[in-house]
C-alpha positions in Angstrom: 159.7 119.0 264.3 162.9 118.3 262.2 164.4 121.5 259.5 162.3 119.3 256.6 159.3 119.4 258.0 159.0 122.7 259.2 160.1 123.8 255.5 157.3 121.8 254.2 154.5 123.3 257.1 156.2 127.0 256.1 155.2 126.7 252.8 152.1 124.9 252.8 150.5 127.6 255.7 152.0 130.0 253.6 150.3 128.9 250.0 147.0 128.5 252.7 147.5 132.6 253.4 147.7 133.4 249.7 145.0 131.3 248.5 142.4 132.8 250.7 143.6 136.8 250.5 145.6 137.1 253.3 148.7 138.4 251.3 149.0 139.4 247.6 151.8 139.6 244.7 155.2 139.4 246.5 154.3 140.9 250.0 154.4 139.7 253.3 157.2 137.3 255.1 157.0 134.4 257.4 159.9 132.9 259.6 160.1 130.1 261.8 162.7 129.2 264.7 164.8 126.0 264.2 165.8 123.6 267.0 169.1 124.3 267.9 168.9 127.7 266.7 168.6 129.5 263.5 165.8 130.1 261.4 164.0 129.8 257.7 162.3 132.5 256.3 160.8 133.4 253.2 162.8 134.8 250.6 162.7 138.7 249.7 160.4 139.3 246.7 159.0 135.4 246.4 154.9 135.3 246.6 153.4 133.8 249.5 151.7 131.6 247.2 154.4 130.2 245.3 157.1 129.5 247.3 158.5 126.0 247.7 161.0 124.8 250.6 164.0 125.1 248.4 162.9 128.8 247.7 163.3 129.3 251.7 166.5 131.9 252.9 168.3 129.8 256.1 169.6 132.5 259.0 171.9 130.5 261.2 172.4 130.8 264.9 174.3 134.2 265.2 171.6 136.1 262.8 174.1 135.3 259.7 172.0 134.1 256.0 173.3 131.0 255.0 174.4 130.6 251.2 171.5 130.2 248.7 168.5 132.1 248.7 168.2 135.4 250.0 165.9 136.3 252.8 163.1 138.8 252.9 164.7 142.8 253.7 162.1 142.7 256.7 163.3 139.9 258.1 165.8 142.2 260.3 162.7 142.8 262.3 161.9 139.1 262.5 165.3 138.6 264.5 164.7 141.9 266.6 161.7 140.3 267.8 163.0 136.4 268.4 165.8 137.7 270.3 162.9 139.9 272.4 160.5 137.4 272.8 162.7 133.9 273.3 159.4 132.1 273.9 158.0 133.0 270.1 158.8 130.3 267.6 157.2 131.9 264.3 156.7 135.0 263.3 154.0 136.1 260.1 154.2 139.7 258.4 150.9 140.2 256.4 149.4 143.1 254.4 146.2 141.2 254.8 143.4 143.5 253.5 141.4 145.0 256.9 144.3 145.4 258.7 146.5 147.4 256.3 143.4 149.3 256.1 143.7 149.9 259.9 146.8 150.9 259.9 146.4 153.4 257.4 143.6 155.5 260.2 144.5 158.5 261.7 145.2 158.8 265.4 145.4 155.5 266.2 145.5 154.8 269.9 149.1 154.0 270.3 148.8 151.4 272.9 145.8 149.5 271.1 144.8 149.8 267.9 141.6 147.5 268.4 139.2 147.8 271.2 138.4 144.8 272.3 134.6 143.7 271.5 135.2 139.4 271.3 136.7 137.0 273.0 139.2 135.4 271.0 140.9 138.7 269.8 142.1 138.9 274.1 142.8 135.1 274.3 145.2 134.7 270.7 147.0 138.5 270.6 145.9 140.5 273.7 146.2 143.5 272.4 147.6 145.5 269.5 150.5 148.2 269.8 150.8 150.8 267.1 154.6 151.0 265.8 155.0 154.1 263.8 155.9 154.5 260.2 158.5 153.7 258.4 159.7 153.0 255.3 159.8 149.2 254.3 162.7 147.4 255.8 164.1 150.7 257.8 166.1 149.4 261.1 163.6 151.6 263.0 161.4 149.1 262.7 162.8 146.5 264.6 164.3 148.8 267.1 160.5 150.1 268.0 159.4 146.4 267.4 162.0 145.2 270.2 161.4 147.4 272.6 157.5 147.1 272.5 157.7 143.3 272.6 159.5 143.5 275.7 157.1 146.1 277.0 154.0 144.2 276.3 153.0 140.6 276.4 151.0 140.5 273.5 150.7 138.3 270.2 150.6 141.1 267.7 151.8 144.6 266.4 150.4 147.0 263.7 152.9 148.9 261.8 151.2 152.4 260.6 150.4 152.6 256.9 152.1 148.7 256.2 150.8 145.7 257.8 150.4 143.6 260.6 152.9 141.9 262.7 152.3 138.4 264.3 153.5 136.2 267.0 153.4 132.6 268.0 154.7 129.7 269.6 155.0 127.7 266.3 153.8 128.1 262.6 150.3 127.2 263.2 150.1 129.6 266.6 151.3 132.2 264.5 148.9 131.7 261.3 145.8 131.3 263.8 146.5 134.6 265.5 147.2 136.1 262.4 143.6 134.7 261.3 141.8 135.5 264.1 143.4 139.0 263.6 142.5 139.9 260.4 138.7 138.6 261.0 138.4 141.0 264.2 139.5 144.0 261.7 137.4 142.8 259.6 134.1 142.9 261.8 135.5 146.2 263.4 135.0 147.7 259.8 131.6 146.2 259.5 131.0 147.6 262.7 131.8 150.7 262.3 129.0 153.4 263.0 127.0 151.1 265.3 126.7 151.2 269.0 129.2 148.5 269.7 129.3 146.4 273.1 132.7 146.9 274.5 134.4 144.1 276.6 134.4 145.5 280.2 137.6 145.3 282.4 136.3 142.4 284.5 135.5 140.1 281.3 138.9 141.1 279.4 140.7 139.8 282.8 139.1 137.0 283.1 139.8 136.1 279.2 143.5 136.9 279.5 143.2 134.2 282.5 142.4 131.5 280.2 145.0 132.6 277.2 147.0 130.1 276.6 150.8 130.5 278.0 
C-alpha cells in the first residue's frame, strides 16, 4: 500500500474510532510505518475525528518530522516502540473509555492488567503490561515502553492513569486489537462482582497456538 493510500486508510479508521467513542476532543494518536521507512502520524492536538491526510505529521527514515504539520508530542513513544518491535506496522494510542478507566485502578498487576476470561483478548493482544505513570509525553514513557515490548510478545500496553497502547501489523491489525481491547475492559467492568470463569493454563496455550504471527 503506497504513502496515499495509507493516509487515506489513517484517517478514515481514525474518523471510524471517534465516531463510535473510542477517543474524544483532541486525544489519542495513531501512526503507521511507510514502505521504505518512515512514518505518518497524527498531528499533536488535531481530533481523531477530523483529521484529513493533509493534516498528517510525515517522520522520515532516521526519526526526523518532515516540514509541515507537526506530529503528536507522544509520538516519541510510537518510534521507541517501532524500533523495538520491527515486525509492528501501526501503532494506535486511545483514551478509549473502559480502559482509561482501568488504568486509573489501584495495584494493578504489573505483568497483566486483564485476566484473561475470552478467547480473542489471548489470540489479538496476549496480554496487557502495566507501564507506570507519567506525565503526557515524558521520555519515560517510551524508555519503559521499549524495554517491555522487547520483554513481552504481546499486542498491547496500559499506561497507568492515561490510556491504552496498541500494536499491529498494519492499520486495521492495530484498530482490531484496539477494538477487541476496549470491549474485553468493557465486559471486565460489567463483570465485576460476579464469580467469573477464568481461562485455565491449558486453554490460554492452546489459544496463543492459533494467534496469528
Amino acid at each position: 500500500m503506497n504513502r496515499n493510500s495509507k493516509a487515506e486508510l489513517l484517517c478514515k479508521l481514525c474518523h471510524s474510532l471517534f465516531d463510535r467513542g473510542y477517543s474524544v476532543g483532541g486525544a489519542g494518536n495513531v501512526s503507521v510505518r511507510l514502505e521504505g521507512g518512515g512514518f505518518l502520524v497524527t498531528p499533536t492536538g488535531g481530533s481523531l475525528g477530523r483529521i484529513t491526510p493533509a493534516d498528517l505529521a510525515e517522520i522520515d527514515a532516521k526519526g526526523t518530522p518532515v516540514p509541515g504539520s507537526k506530529p503528536s508530542k507522544e509520538f516519541a513513544f510510537h518510534l521507541a516502540l517501532f524500533e523495538s518491535r520491527p515486525e509492528v506496522g501501526a501503532i494506535v494510542h486511545l483514551h478509549s473509555t473502559y480502559l482509561t478507566a482501568l488504568s486509573c485502578l489501584e495495584d494493578l498487576p504489573a505483568d497483566n492488567a486483564l485476566r484473561p476470561f475470552t478467547p480473542y483478548y489471548v489470540m489479538r493482544v496476549g496480554y496487557m503490561p502495566v507501564i507506570p505513570y507519567y506525565r503526557p509525553g515524558a521520555p519515560e514513557i517510551g524508555r519503559d515502553l521499549a524495554i517491555a515490548a522487547k520483554a513481552h510478545p504481546v499486542n498491547a500496553f496500559l499506561l497507568a492513569s492515561h490510556g491504552v497502547v496498541v500494536l499491529g501489523k498494519d492499520l486495521e491489525d492495530a484498530v482490531n486489537n484496539a477494538e477487541e481491547l476496549e470491549e474485553t475492559a468493557r465486559l471486565a467492568f460489567i463483570l465485576r462482582g460476579e464469580k467469573i470463569r477464568y481461562l485455565t493454563a491449558p486453554e490460554i496455550a492452546e489459544l496463543r497456538a492459533m494467534a496469528p504471527r
